[in-house]
DSSP file (Angstrom, degrees, kcal/mol; ACC not computed):
  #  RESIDUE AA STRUCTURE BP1 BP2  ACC     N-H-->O    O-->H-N    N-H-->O    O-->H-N    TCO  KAPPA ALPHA  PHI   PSI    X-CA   Y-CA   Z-CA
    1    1 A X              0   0    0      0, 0.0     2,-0.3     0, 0.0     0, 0.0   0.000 360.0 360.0 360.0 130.7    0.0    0.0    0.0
    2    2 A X        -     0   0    0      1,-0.1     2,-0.8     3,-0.0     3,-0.0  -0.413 360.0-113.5 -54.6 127.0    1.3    3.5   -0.9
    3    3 A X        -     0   0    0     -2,-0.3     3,-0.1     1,-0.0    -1,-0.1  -0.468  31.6-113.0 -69.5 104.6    2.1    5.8    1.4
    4    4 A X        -     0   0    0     -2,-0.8     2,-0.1     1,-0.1    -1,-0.0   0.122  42.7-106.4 -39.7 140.0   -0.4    9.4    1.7
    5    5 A X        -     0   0    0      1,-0.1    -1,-0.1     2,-0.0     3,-0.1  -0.277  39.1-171.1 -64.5 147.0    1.5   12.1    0.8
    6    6 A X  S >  S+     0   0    0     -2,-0.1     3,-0.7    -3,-0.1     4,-0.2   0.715  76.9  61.7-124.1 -36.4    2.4   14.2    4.2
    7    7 A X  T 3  S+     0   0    0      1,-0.3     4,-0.2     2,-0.2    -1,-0.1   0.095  72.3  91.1-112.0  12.1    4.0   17.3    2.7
    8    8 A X  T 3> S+     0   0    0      2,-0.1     4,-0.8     1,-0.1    -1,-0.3   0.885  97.3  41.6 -75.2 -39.6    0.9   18.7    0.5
    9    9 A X  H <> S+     0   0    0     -3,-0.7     4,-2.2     1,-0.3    -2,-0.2   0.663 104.9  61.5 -72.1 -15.1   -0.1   20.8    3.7
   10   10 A X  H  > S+     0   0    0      1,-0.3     4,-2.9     2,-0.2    -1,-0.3   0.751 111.8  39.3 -91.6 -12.0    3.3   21.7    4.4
   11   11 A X  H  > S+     0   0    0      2,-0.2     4,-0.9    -4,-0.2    -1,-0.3   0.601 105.8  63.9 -97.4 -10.8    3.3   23.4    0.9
   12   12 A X  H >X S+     0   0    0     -4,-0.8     4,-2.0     2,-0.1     3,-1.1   0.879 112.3  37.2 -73.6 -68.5    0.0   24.7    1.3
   13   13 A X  H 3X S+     0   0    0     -4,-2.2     4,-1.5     1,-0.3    -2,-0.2   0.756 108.2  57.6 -36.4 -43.2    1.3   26.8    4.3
   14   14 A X  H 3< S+     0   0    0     -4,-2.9    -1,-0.3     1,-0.2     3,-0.2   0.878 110.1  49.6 -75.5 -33.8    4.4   27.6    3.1
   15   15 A X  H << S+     0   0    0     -3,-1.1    -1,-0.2    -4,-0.9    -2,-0.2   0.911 109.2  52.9 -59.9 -42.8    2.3   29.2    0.1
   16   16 A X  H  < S+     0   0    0     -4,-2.0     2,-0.3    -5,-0.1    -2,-0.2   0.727  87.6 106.3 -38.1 -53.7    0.3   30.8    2.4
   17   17 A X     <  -     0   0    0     -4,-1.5    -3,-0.1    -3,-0.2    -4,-0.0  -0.282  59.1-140.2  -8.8  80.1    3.3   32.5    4.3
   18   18 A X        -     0   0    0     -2,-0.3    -1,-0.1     1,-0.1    -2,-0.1  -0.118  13.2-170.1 -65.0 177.0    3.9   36.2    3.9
   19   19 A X        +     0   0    0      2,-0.1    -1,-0.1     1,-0.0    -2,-0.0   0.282  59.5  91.2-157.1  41.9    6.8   37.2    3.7
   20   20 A X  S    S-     0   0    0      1,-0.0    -2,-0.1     3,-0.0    -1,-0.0   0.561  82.2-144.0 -88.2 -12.4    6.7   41.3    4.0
   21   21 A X        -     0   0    0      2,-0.0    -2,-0.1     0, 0.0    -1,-0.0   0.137  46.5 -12.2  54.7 158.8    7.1   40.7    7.3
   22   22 A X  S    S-     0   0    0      1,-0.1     2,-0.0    -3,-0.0     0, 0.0   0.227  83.4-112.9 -39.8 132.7    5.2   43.1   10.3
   23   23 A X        -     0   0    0      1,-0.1     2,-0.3     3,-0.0    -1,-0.1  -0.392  25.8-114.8 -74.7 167.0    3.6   46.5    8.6
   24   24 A X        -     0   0    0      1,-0.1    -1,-0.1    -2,-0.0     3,-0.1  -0.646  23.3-118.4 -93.3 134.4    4.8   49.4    9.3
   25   25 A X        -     0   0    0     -2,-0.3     2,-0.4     1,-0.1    -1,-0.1  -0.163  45.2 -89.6 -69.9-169.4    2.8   52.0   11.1
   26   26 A X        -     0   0    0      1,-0.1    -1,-0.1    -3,-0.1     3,-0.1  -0.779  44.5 -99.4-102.6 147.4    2.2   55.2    9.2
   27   27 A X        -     0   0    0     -2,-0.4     2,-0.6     1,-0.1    -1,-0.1  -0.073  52.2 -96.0 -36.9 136.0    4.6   58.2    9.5
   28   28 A X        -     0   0    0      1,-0.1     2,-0.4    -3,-0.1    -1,-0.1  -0.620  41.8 -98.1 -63.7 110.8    3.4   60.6   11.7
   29   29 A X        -     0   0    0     -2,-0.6    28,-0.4     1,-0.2    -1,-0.1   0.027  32.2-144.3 -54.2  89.1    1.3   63.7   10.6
   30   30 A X        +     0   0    0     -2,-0.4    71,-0.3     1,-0.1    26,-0.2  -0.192  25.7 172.1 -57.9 135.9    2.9   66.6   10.2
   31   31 A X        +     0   0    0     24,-3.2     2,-0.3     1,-0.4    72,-0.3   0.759  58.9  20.0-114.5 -21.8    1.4   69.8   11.0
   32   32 A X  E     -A   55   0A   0     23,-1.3    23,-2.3    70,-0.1     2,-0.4  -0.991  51.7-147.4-135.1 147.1    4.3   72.6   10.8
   33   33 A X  E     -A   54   0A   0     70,-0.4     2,-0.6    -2,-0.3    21,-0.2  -0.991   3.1-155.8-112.6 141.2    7.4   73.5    9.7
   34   34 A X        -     0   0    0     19,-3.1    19,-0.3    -2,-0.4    70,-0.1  -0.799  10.4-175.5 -83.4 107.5    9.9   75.3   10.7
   35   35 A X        -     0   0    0     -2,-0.6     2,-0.3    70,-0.2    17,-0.2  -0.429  36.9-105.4-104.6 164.6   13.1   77.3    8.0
   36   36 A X  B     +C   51   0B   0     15,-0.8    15,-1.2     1,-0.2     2,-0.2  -0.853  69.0  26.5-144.7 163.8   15.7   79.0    9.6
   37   37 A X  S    S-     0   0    0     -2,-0.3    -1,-0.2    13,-0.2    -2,-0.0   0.713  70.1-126.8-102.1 162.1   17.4   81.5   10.5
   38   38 A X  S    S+     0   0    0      1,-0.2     2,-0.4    -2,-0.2    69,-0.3   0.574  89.9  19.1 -49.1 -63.2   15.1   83.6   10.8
   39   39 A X  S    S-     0   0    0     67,-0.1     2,-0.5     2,-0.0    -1,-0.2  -0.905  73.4-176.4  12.6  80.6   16.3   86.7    8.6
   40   40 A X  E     +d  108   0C   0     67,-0.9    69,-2.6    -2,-0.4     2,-0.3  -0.856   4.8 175.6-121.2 135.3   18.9   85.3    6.3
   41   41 A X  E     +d  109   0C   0     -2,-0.5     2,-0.4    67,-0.2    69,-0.2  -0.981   6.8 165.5-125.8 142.0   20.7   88.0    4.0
   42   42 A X  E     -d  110   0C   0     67,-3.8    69,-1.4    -2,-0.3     6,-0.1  -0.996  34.3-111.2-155.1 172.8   23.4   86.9    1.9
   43   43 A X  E >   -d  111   0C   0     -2,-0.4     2,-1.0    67,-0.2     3,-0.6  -0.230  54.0 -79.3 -81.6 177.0   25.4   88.7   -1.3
   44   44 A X  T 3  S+     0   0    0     67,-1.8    44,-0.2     1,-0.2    -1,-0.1  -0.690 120.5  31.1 -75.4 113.2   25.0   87.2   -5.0
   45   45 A X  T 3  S+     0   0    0     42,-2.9    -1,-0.2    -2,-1.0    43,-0.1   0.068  92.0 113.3 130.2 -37.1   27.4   84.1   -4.9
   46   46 A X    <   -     0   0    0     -3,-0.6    41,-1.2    41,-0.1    -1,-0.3   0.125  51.8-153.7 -58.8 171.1   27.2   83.2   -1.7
   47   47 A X  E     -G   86   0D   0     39,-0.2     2,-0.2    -3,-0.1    39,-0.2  -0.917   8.0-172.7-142.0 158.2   25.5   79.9   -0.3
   48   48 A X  E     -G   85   0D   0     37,-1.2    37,-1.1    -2,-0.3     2,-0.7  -0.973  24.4-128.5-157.3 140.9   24.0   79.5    3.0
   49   49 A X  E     -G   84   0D   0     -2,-0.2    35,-0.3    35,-0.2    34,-0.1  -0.780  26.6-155.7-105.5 132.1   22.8   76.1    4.5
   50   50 A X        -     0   0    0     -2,-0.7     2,-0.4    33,-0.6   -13,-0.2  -0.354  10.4-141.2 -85.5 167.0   18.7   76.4    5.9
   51   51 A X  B     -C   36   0B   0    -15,-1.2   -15,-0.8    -2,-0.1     2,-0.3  -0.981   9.5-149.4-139.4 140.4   17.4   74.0    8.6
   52   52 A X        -     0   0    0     -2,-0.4     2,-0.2   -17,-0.2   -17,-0.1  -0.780  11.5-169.9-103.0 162.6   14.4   72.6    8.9
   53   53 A X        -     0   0    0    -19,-0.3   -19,-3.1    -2,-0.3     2,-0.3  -0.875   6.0-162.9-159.4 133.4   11.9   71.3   11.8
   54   54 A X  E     -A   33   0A   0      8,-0.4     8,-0.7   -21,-0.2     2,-0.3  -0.613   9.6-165.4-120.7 139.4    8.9   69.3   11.6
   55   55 A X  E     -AB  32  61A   0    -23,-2.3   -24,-3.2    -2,-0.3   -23,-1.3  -0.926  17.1-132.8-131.7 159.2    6.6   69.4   14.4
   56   56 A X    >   -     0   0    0      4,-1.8     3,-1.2    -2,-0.3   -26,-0.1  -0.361  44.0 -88.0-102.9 165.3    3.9   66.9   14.9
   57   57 A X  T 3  S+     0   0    0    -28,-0.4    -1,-0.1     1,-0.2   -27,-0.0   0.975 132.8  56.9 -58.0 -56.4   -0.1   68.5   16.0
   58   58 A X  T 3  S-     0   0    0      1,-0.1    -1,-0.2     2,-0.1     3,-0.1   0.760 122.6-112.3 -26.6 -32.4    1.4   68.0   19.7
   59   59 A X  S <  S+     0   0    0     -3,-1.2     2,-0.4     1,-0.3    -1,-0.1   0.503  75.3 133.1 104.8  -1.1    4.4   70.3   19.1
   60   60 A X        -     0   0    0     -4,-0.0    -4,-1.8    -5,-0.0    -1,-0.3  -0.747  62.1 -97.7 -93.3 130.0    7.0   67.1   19.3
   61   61 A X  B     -B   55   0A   0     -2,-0.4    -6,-0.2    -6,-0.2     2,-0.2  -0.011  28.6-154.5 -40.8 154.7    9.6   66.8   16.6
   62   62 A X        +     0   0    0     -8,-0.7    -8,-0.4    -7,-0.1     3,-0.3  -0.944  17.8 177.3-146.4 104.8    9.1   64.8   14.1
   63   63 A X        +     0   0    0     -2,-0.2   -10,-0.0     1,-0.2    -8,-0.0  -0.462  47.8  54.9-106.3 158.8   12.3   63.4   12.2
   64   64 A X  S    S+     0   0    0      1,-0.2     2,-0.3    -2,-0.2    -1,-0.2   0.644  75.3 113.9  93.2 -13.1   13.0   60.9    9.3
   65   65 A X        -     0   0    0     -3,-0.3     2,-0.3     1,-0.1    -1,-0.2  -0.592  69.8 -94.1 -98.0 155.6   10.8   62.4    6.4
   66   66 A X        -     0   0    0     -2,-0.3    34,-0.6     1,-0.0     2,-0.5  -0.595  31.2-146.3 -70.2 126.3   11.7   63.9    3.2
   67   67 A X  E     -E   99   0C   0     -2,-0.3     2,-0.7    14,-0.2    32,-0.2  -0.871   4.6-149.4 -89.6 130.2   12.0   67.5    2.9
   68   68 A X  E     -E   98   0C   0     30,-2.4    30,-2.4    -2,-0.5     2,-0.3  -0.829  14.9-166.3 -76.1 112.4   11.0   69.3   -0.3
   69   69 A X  E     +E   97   0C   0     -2,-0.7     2,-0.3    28,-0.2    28,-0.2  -0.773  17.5 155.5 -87.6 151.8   13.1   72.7   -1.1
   70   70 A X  E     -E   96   0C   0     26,-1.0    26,-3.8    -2,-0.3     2,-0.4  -0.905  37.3-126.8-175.7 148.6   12.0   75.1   -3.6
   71   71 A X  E     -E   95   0C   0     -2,-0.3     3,-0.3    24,-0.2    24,-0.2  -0.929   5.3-156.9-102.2 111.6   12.5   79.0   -4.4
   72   72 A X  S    S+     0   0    0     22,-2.4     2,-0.4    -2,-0.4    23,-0.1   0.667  98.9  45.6 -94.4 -17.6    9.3   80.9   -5.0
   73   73 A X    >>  +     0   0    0     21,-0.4     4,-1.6     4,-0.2     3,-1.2  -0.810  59.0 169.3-115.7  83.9   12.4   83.2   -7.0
   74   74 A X  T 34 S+     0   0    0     -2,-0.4    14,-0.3     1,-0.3     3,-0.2   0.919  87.5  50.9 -84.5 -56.8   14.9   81.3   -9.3
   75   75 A X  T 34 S+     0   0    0      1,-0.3    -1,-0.3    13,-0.1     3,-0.1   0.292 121.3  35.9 -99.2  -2.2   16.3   84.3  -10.8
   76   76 A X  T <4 S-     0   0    0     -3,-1.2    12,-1.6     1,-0.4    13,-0.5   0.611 131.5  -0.3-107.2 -54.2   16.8   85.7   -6.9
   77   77 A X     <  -     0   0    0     -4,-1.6     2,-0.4    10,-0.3    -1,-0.4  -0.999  52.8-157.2-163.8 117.5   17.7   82.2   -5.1
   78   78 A X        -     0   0    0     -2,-0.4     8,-3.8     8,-0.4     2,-0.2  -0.892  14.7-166.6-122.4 161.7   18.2   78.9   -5.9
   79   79 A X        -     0   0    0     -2,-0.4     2,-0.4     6,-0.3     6,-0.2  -0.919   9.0-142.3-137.9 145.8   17.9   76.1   -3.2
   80   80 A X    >   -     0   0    0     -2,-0.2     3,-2.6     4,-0.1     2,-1.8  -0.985  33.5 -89.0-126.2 161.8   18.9   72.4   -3.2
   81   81 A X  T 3  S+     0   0    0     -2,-0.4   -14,-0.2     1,-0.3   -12,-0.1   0.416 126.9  50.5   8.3 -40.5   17.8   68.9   -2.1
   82   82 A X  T 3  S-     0   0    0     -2,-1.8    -1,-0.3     2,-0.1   -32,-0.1   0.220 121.5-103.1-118.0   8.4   19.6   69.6    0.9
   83   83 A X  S <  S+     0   0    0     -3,-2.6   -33,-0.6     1,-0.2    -2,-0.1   0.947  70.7 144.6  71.5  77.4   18.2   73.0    1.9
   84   84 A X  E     -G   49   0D   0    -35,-0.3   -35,-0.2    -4,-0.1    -1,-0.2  -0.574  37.3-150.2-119.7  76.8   21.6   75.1    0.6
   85   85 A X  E     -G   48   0D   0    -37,-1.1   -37,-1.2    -6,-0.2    -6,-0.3  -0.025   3.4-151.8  -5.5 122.4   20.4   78.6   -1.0
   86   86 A X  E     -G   47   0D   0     -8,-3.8     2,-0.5   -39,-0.2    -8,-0.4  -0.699   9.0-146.2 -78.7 157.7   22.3   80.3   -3.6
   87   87 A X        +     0   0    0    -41,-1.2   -42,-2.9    -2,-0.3   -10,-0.3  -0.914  32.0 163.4-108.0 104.1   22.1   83.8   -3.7
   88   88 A X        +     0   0    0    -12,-1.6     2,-0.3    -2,-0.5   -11,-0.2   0.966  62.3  10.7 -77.4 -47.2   22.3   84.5   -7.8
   89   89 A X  S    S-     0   0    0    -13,-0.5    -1,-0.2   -46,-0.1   -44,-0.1  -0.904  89.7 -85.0-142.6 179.1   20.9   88.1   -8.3
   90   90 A X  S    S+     0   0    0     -2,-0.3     2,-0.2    -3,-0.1    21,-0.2  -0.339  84.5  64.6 -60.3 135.4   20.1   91.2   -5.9
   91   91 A X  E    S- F   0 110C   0     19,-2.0    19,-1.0   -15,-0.1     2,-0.4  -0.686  83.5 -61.3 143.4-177.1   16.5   91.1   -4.4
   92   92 A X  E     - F   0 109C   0     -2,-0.2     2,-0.4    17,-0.2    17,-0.2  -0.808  38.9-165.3 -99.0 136.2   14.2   89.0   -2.1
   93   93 A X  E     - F   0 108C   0     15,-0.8    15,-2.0    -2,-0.4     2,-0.2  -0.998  22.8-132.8-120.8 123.1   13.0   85.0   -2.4
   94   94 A X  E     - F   0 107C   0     -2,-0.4   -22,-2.4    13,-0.2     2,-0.4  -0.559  28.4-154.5 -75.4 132.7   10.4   83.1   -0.7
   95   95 A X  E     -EF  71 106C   0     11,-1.2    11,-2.1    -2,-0.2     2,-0.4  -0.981   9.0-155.3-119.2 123.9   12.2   79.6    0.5
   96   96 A X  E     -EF  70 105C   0    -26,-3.8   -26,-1.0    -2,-0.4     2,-0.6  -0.834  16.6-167.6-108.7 125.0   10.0   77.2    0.8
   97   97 A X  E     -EF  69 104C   0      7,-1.6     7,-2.0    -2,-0.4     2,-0.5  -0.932  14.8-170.8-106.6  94.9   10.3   73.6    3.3
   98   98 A X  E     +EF  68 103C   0    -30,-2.4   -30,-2.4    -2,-0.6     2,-0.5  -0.830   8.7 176.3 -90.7 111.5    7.7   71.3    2.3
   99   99 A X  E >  S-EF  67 102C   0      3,-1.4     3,-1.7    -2,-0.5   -32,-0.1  -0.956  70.7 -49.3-103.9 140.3    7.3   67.9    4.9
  100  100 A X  T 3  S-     0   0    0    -34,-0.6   -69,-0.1    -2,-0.5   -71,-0.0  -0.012 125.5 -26.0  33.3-102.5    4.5   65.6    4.1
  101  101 A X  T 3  S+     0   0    0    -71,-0.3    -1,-0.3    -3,-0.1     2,-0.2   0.360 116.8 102.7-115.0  -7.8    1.7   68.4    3.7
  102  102 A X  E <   - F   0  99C   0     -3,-1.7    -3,-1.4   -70,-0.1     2,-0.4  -0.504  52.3-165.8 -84.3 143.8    3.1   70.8    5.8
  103  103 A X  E     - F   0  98C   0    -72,-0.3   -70,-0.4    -5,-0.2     2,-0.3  -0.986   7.3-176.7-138.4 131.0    5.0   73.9    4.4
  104  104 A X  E     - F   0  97C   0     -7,-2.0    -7,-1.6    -2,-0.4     2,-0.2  -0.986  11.9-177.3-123.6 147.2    7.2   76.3    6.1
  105  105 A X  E     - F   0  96C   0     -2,-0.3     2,-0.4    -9,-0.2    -9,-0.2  -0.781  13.5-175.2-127.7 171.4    8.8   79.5    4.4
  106  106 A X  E     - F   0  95C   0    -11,-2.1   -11,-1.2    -2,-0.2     2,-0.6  -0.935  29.7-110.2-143.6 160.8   11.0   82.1    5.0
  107  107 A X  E     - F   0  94C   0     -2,-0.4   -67,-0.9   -69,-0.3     2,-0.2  -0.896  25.4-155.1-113.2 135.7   12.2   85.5    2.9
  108  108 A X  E     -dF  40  93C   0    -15,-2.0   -15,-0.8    -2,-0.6     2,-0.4  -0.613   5.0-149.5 -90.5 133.4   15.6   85.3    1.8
  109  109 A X  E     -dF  41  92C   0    -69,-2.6   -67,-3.8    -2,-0.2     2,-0.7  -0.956   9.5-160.9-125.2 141.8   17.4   89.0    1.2
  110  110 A X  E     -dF  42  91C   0    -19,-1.0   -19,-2.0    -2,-0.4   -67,-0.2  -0.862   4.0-165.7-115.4  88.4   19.9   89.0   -1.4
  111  111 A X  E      d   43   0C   0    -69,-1.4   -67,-1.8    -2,-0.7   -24,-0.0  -0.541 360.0 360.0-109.1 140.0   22.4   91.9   -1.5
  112  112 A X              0   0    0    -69,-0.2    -1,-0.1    -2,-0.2   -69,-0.1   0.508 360.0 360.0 -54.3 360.0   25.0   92.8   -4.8
């Protein structure tokens, strides 16, 4: 007599079986940001590196998310990835921090 197959179930399971491992909970909602410094003037040439801070509806930092930069004035200020401001030509630019849904900005003064 043959012997019943033992190892259909085990292959059932194993099909069965994630394998993302535990989900992740979701990022926390950001509700502000904050650019610094406060006032920043710099000449045409210069670079100057911004900081940002994310606060959560509580007021508690919030760390670990992507910031968006962008310059509401190209032709004033240019910004990159890493929140570092050019100053290109004389005049004022809005600098913009984007976290999740949250924006904070600041005006940039730009001297010859």
């Amino acid at each position: 007599m043959p012997r019943p197959l033992r190892f259909v179930p085990v292959l059932v399971l194993a099909a069965c079986t994630s394998r993302a491992g535990p989900s992740q909970p979701p990022p926390p909602e950001v509700k502000s940001v904050a650019v610094g410094p406060a006032h920043p003037t710099l000449a045409v040439g210069q670079t100057l590196q911004l900081a940002d801070t994310a606060y959560d509806a509580q007021g508690r930092v919030v760390t670990g998310l992507t910031v968006t930069w962008t310059s509401a004035n190209r032709a004033v200020a240019t910004v990159d990835q890493h929140g570092v401001v050019r100053g290109v030509g004389p005049g004022q630019a809005q600098i913009s921090a984007t976290v999740t849904s949250a924006t904070g900005t600041l005006t940039l003064q730009v001297t010859p």
